[in-house]
N, C-alpha and C positions, 0 to 999 in steps of 0.2 A: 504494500500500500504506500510505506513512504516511498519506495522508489516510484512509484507509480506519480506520485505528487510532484516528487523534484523535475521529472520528465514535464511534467505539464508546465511548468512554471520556467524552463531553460531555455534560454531565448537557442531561436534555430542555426546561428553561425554558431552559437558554442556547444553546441550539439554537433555539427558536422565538427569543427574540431577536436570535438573529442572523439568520435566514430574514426576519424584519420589518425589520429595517434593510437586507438586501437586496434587498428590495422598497421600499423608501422609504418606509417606515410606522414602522420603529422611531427608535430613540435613534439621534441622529450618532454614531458612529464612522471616525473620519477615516480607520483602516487598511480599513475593511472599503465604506463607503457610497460611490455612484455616483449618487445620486438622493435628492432629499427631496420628496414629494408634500405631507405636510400634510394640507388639507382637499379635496386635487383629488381628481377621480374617478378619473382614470390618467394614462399617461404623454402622454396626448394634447395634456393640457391644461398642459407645461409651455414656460414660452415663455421660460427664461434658462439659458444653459450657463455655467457659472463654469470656466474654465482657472485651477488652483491649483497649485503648490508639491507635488510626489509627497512630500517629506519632512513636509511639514504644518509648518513651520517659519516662512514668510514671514509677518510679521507686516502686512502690506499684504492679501493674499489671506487670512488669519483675519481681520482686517477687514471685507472685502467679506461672507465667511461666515456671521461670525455676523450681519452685519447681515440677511443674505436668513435666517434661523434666527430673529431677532426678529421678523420682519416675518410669517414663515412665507408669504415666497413660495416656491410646486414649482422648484426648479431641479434641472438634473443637472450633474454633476462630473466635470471629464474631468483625472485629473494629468500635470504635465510635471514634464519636470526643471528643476531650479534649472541654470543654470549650471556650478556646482560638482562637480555628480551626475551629469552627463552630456550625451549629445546631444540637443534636441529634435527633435520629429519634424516629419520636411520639412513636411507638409501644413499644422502649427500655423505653421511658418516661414513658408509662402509666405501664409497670412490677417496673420499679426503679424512682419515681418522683423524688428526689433528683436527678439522673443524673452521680451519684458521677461513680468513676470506680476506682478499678477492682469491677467486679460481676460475679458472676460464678455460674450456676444452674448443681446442682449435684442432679443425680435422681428424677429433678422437681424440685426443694428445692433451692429455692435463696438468696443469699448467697452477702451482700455486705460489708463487711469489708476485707481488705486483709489479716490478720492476723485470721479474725473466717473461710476465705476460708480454710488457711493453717489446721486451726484444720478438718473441716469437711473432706477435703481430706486424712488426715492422718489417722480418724477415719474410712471412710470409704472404704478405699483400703489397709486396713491392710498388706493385702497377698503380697502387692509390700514394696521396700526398705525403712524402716523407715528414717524420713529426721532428728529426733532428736535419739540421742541414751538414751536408757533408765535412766530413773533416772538425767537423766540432763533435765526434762521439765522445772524447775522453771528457773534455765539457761537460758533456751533459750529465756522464758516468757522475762526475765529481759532486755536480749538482742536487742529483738526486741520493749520493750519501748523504749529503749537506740535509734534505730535506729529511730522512730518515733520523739523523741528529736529532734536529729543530723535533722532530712528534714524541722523537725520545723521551727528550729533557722535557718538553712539555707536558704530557702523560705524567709522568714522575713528577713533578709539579703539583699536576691535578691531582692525582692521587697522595698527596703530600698530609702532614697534618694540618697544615694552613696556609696562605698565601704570603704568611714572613716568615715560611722557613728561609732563610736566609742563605743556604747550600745551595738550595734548588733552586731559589729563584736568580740567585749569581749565577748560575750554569746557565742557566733559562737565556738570560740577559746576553752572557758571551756569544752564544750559539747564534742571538737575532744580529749582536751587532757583525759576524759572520756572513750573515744572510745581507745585511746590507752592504758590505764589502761585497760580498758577488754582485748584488743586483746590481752597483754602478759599475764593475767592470765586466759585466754579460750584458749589459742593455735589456736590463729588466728580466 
């Protein structure tokens, strides 16, 4: 019944946009899409599953995302729980017993760090927009240790006993002023 109500009441362009993003043709919406096609013909022709974060929070699996969003490779999107949220489901357990996330099976091939997704994906979809430009692999390498840091110490922070712990948040502080040294000699 209430779905029956919100229908009547959703003006009709955001009705077709959401019917296009449930088909994989429209804009991401993380609450609502299971699919992004792109330029494909159908669902035939997608050959990566992204396993993501149901709250859409993990900044490692919006990572992987938007990178397959840049690239506009067809993926579909199947969410788990964090941790935190709940139980995941046996079946995701018994392909990944760790649990951890992002995971992304490309071609079969399962794939769970967010960082060796980023390579296989690049590797394997050559034909679409490269996300590093050549010759700056080591860059980027660096980069993304650098960001791995930064969720570190942050994390460790967060889960601290307070916001003046004064170890954590010195580490915290080195780490950003780190990240701002790269960002003015990477150009952002």
């Amino acid at each position: 019944d209430l779905q029956q109500r919100l229908s009547d009441v959703t003006p009709p362009e955001e009705a077709a946009d959401l019917d296009a993003t449930r088909a994989g043709r429209g804009r991401l919406r993380v609450d609502v899409s299971t699919k992004r096609l792109f330029d494909a013909g159908g669902d035939d022709e997608i050959r990566v599953l992204l396993y993501r974060d149901h709250a859409a929070w993990c900044p490692y699996c919006e990572k992987v995302q938007l990178a397959l969003e840049e690239k506009q490779v067809p993926y579909r999107i199947r969410k788990i729980n964090m941790n935190c949220y709940g139980d995941k489901p046996l079946d995701f357990l018994a392909r990944n017993p760790m649990g951890l996330l992002p995971v992304a099976e490309i071609d079969g091939e399962l794939i769970t760090d967010s960082n060796s997704i980023l390579d296989v994906v690049e590797e394997t979809f050559r034909d679409k927009r490269p996300l590093v430009p050549p010759g700056r692999e080591a860059e980027v390498r660096g980069l993304l240790q650098l960001e791995r840091m930064l969720f570190s110490v942050w994390f460790s922070w967060l889960r601290s006993q307070g916001p003046n712990d004064a170890s954590l948040r010195g580490n915290f502080v080195k780490v950003l002023e780190e990240v701002e040294r790269q960002l003015a000699v990477n150009e952002g």
